[in-house]
TILUM-850033 format. One record per residue (C-alpha): residue number from 1; residue in three letters; y, z, x. Coordinates in pm, whole numbers, always signed. Example, Ala and Ser with C-alpha at 12.3 -4.5 7.8 and 13.67 -1.06 7.14 Angstrom:
2
<1; "ALA"; <-450; +780; +1230>>
<2; "SER"; <-106; +714; +1367>>
//
This chain:
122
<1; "UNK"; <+1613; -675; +1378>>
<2; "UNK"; <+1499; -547; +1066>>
<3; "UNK"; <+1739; -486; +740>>
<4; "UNK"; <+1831; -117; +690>>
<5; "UNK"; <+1630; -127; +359>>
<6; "UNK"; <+1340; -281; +533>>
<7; "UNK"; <+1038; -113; +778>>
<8; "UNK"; <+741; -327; +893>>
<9; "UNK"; <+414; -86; +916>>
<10; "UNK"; <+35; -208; +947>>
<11; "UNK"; <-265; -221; +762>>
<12; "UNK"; <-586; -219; +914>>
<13; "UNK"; <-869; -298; +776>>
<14; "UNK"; <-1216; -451; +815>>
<15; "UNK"; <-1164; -522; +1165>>
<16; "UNK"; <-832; -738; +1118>>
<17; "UNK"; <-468; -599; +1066>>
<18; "UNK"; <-216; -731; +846>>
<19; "UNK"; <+201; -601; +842>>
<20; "UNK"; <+315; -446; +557>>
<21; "UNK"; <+684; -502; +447>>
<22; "UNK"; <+758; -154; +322>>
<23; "UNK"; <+1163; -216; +127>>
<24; "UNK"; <+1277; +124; +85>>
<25; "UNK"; <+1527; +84; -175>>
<26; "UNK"; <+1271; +43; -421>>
<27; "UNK"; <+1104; +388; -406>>
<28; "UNK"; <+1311; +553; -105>>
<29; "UNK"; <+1163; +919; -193>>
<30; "UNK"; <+833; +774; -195>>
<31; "UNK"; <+876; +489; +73>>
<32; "UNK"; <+1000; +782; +339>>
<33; "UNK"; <+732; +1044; +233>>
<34; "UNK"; <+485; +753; +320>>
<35; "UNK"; <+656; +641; +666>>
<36; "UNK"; <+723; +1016; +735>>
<37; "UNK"; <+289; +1059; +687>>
<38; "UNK"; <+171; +787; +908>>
<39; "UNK"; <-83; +698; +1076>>
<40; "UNK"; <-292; +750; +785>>
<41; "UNK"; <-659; +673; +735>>
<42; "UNK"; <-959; +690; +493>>
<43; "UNK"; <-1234; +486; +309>>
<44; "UNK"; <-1133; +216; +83>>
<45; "UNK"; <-1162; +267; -249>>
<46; "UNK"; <-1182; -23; -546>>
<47; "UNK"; <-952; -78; -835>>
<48; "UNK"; <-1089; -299; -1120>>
<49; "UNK"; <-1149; -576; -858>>
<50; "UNK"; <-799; -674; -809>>
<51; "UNK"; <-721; -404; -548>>
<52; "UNK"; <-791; -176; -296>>
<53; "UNK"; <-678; +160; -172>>
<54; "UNK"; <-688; +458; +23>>
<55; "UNK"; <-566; +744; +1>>
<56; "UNK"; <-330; +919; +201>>
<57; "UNK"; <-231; +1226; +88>>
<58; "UNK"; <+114; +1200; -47>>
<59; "UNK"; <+223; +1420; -332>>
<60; "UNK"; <+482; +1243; -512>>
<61; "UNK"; <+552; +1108; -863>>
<62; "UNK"; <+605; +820; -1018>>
<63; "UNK"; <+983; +659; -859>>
<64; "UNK"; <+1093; +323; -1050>>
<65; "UNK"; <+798; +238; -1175>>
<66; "UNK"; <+645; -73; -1237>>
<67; "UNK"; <+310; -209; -1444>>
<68; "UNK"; <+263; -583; -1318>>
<69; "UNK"; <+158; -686; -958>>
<70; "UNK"; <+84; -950; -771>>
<71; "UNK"; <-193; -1041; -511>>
<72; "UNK"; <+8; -945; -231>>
<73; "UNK"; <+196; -677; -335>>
<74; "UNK"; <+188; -282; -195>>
<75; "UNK"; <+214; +11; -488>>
<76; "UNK"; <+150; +398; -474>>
<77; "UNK"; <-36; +509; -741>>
<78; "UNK"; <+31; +928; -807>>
<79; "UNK"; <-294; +1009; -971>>
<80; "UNK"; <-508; +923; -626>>
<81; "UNK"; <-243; +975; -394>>
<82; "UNK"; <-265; +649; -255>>
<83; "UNK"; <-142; +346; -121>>
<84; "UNK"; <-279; +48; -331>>
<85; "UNK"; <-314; -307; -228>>
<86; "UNK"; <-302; -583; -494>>
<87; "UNK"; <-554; -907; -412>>
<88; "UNK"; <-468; -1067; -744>>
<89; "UNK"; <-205; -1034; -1073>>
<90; "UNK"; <-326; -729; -1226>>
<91; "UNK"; <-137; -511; -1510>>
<92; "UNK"; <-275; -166; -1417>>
<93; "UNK"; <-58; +75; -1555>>
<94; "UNK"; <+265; +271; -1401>>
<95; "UNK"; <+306; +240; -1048>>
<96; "UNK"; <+531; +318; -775>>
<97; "UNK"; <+623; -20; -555>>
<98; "UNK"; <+681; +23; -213>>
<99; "UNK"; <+662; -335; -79>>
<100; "UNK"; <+436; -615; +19>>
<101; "UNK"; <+104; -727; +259>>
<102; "UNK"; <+175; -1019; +487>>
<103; "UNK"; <-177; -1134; +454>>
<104; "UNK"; <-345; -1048; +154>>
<105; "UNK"; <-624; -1166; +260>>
<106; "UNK"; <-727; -906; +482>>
<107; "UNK"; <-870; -743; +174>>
<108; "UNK"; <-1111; -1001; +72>>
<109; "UNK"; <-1435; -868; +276>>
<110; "UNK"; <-1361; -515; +208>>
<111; "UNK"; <-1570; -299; +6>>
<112; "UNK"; <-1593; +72; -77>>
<113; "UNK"; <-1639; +280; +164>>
<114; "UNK"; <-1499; +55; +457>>
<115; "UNK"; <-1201; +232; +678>>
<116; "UNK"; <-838; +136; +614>>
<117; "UNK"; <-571; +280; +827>>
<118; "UNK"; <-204; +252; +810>>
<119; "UNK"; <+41; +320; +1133>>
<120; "UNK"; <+380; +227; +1223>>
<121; "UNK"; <+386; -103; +1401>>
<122; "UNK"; <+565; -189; +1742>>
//
């Protein structure tokens, strides 16, 4: 059973999925605008090399932000509307954190343009 604060979702990507530990209570606004969107889908995009994302639509601000990741770790960034996906420690700027990626490296053979989706999981 999961904790209240807690809501597993998955990434999909490059032919392999991955869960995604989405903790609420550290961007709730954003975190439930995001659940409330799935499934989403798009291309990946690049960020300086130490992430990936795609963008989903969601128009929301910055909520408790944060400007250091980890590889590993699951941010929304307002500017793209997207859902970004750290694969190494990265300063990048303001973020909004939503969570983390079970298996980061599900991100290491993708390149622009390859489809990423996000759905709720079982």
């Amino acid at each position: 059973m999961e904790a209240p604060s807690l809501r597993r979702i998955v990434l999909e990507a490059g032919g392999s999925t991955s869960g995604i530990s989405i903790r609420r209570h550290l961007a709730p606004r954003t975190a439930g605008l995001l659940l409330r969107a799935l499934p989403v889908s798009g291309n990946a995009h690049g960020l300086g090399g130490s992430a990936a994302y795609v963008v989903c639509g969601i128009g929301a601000g910055l909520e408790r932000p944060r400007s250091s990741f980890s590889r590993g770790d699951v941010a929304f960034l307002p500017r793209a509307q997207a859902v970004c996906f750290f694969t190494g420690d990265v300063e990048p700027g303001p973020m909004t954190p939503l969570g983390t990626l079970e298996d980061p490296g599900i991100l290491d053979g993708i390149g622009g343009g390859d489809r990423m989706r996000i759905y709720a999981g079982r």
